[in-house]
LOKETOR-327799 format. One record per residue (C-alpha): x, y, z; chain. Coordinates in nm, 3 decimals. Example, Ala and Ser with C-alpha at 12.3 -4.5 7.8 and 13.67 -1.06 7.14 Angstrom:
<recs>
        px        py        pz   chain
     1.230    -0.450     0.780       A
     1.367    -0.106     0.714       A
</recs>
This chain:
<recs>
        px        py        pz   chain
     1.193     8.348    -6.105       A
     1.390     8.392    -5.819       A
     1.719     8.288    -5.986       A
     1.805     8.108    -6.334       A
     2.054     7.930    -6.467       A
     2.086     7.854    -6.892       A
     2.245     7.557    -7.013       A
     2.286     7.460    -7.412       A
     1.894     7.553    -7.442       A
     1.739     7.462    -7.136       A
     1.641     7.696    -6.845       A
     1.500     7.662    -6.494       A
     1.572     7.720    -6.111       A
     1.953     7.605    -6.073       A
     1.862     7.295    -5.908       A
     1.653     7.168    -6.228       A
     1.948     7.254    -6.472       A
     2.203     6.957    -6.503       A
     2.518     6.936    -6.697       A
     2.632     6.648    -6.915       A
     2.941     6.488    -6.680       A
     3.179     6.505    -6.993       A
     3.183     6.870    -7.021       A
     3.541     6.933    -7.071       A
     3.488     7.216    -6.762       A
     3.462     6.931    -6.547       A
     3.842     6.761    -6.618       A
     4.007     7.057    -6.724       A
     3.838     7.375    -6.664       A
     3.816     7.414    -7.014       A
     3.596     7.733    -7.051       A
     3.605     8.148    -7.033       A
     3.349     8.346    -6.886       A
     3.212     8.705    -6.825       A
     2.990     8.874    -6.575       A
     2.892     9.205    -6.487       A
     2.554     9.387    -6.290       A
     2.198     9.494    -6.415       A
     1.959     9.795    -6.304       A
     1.588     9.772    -6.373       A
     1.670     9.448    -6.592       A
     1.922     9.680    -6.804       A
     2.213     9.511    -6.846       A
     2.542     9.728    -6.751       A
     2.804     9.758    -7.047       A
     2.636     9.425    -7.192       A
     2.841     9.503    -7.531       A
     3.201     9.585    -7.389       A
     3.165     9.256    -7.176       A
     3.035     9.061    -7.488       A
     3.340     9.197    -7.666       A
     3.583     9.074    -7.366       A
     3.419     8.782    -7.387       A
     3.406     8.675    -7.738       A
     3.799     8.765    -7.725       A
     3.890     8.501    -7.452       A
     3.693     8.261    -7.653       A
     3.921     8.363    -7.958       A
     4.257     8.346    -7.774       A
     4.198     8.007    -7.615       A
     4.023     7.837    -8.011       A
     3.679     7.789    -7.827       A
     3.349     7.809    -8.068       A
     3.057     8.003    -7.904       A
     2.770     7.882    -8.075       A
     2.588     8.211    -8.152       A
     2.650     8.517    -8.277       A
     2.731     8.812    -8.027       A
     2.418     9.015    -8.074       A
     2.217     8.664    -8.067       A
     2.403     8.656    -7.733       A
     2.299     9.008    -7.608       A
     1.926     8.947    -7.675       A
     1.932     8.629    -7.488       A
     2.107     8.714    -7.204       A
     1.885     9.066    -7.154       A
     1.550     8.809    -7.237       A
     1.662     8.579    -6.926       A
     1.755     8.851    -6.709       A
     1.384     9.032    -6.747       A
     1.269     8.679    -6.641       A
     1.427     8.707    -6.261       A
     1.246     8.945    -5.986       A
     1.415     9.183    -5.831       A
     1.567     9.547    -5.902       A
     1.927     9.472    -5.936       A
     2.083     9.164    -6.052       A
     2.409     9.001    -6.061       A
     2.478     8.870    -6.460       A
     2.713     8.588    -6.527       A
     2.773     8.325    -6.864       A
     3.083     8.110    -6.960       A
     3.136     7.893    -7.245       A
     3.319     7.574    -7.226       A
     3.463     7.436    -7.543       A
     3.225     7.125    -7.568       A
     3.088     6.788    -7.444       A
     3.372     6.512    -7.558       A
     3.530     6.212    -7.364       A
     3.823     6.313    -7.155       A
     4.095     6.391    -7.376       A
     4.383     6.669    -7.349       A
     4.310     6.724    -7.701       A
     4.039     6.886    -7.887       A
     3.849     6.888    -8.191       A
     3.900     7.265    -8.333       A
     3.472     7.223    -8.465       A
     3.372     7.145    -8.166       A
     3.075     7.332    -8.075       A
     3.041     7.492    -7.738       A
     2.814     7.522    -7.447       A
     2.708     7.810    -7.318       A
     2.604     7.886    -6.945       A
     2.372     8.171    -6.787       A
     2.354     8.271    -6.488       A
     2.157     8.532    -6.308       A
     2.070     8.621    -5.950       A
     1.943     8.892    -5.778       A
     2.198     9.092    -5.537       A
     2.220     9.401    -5.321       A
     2.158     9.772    -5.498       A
     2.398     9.969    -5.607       A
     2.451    10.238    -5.329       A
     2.345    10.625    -5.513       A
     2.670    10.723    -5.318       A
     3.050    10.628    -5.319       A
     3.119    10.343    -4.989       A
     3.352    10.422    -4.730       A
     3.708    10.325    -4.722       A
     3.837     9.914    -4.722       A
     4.105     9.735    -4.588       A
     4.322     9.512    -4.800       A
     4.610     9.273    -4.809       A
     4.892     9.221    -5.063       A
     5.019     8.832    -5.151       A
     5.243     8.755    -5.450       A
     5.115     8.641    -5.770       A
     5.132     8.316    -5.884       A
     4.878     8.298    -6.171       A
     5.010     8.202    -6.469       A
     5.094     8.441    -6.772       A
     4.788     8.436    -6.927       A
     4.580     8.667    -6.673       A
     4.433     8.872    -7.011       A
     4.135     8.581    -7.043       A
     3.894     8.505    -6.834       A
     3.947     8.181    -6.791       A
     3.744     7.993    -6.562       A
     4.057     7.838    -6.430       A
     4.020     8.092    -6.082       A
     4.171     7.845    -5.832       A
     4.446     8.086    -5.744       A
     4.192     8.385    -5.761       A
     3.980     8.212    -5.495       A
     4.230     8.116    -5.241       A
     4.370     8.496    -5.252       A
     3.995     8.568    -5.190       A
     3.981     8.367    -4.930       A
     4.273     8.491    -4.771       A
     4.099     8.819    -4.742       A
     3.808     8.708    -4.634       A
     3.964     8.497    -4.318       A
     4.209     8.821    -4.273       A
     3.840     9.043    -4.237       A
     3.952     9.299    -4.528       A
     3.765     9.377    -4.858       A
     4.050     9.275    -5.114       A
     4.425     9.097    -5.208       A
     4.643     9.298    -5.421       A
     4.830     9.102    -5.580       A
     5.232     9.145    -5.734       A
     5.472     8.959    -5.912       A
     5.820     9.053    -5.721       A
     5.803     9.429    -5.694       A
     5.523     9.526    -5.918       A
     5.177     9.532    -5.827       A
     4.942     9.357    -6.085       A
     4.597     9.363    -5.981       A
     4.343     9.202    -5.717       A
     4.213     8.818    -5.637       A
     3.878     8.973    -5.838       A
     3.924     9.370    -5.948       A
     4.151     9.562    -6.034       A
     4.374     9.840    -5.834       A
     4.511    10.205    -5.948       A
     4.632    10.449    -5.778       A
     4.633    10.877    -5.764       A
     4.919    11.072    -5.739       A
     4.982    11.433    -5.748       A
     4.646    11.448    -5.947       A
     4.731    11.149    -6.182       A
     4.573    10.877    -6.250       A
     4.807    10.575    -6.261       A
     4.668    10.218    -6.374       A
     4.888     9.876    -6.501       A
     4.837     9.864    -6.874       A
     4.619     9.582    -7.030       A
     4.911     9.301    -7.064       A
     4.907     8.900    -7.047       A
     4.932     9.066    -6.642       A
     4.611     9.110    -6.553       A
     4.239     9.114    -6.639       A
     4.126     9.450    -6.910       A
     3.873     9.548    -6.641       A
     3.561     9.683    -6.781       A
     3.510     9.896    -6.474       A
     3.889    10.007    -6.451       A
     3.806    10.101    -6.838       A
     3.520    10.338    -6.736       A
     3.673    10.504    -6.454       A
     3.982    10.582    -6.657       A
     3.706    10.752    -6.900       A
     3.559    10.965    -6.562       A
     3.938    11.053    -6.541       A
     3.908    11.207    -6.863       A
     3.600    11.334    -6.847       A
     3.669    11.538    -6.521       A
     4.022    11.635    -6.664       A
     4.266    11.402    -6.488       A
     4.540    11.305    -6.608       A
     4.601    10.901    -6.647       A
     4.904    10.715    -6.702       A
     4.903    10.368    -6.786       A
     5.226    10.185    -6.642       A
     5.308     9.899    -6.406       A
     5.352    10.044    -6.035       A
     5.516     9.925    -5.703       A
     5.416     9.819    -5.382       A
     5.642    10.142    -5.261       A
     5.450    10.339    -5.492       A
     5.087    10.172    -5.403       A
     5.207    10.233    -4.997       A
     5.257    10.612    -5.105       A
     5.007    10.674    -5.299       A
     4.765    10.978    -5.255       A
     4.456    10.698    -5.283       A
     4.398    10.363    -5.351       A
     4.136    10.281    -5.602       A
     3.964     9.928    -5.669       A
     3.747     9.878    -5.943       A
     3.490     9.620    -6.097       A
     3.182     9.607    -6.263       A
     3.019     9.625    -5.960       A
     3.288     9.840    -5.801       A
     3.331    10.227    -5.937       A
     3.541    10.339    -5.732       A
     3.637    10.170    -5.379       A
     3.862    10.366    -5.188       A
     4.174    10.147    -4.934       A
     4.242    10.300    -4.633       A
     4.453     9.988    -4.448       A
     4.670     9.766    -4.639       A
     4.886     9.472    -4.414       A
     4.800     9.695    -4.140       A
     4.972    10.047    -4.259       A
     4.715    10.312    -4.286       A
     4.732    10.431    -4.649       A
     4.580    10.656    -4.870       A
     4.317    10.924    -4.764       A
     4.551    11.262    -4.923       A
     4.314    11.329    -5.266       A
     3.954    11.269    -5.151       A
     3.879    11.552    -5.365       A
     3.996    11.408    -5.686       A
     3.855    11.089    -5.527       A
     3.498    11.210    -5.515       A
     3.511    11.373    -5.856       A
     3.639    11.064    -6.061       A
     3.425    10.825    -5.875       A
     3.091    11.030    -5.860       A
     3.148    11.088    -6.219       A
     3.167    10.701    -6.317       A
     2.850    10.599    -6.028       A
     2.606    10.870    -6.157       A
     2.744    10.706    -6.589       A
     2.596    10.394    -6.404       A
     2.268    10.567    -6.250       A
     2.192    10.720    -6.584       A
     2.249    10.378    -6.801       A
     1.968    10.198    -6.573       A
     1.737    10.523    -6.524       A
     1.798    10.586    -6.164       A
     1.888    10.968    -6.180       A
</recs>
């Protein structure tokens, strides 16, 4: 198959899967969701994005109706199904099928969603420098589950796509939080500084394994909210996502930033791409 998309049971080219019009997604975005890459149909961190997962299912009272390994086979048997090398690997669950009501029934069984596509490789080497934007925050306080309420998300998106950069980096008065889709650290003075996991932002899988390159390559990481003041100074600029290693900001609003550790750069973010390379059999 080209592409494939898995609703409650039933499978088939996206156009030939249909979804019952009183899933609560519909009237109130009622869901969570999780997504990451695949190599050679091997699915990238499948279990530490299950576990994200199964968590914004738990904080928001939503049932997934399997178990989590049940969950890992099927989403690695519908991924071998779809051609290509490298694929991009997304599900959700919304809480259920019920007549539009702002209240639930706590045993109501979800639906699950699958979604997989094929998309661009992996480059074997670290990409050059982005531009970026900042914008303030305005989610709301609950950025720690992935929610498929992303209507904020995607109008910061959009902002940097109409403003031609990569990214918006988002902050909530002075503090920087994290990006319209990834999440941003900074190096200083040969440390690693990253916002901590709080109801602030998303507990980014990739931001997880680059902190773990830090380590791994001996450098030091602090986890603590930083400022724009601090982002504008920093020695390099780092986004990250699970299809994102280590992106390196060279231009943010227009000031030239960054570009003073590409040493520390290259180590950290080699170390995390070739983790990657070796997990799908590419090196």
């Amino acid at each position: 198959m080209k592409e494939l998309a898995y609703y409650d049971g039933q499978y088939g080219d996206p156009s030939e899967v249909f979804i019952p019009f009183n899933d609560r997604s519909h009237f109130f975005g009622d869901g969570v969701y999780d997504a990451t890459i695949a190599g050679n149909h091997v699915v990238y961190l499948l279990e530490e994005h299950l576990d994200r997962f199964y968590s914004s299912a738990n904080e928001l009272k939503i049932n997934i109706p399997m178990p989590k390994d049940q969950l890992a086979d099927l989403i690695r048997t519908l991924t071998a199904k779809v051609e290509g090398k490298t694929h991009f690997v997304y599900w959700q669950v919304t809480r259920g099928v019920a007549s539009r009501n702002h209240a639930f029934d706590p045993a109501m069984p979800g639906k699950l969603w699958i979604y997989v596509r094929p998309q661009s490789d992996i480059e074997h080497s670290l990409p050059e420098p982005v531009s970026a934007i900042t914008k303030p925050d305005t989610r709301f306080e609950h950025c720690n589950i992935k929610t498929i309420n992303l209507l904020p998300s995607v109008m910061a998106y959009q902002d940097a796509k109409e403003a031609g950069v990569f990214e918006t980096i988002l902050h909530r008065g002075d503090i920087v939080t994290e990006c319209a889709h990834s999440n941003v650290s900074i190096l200083k003075d040969g440390v690693f500084y990253s916002h901590p996991n709080d109801q602030f932002i998303l507990r980014g899988i990739g931001k997880t394994h680059l902190i773990q390159a830090c380590y791994r390559c001996g450098v030091p990481v602090i986890e603590r909210p930083f400022t724009l003041e601090e982002l504008f100074n920093a020695d390099e600029i780092i986004i990250t996502a699970s299809s994102t290693f280590c992106q390196s900001v060279s231009l943010i609003d227009g000031v030239t930033v960054g570009g003073k550790d590409p040493k520390t750069l290259n180590v950290i973010g080699s170390e995390a791409l070739q983790e990657y390379l070796k997990t799908i059999g590419d090196v």
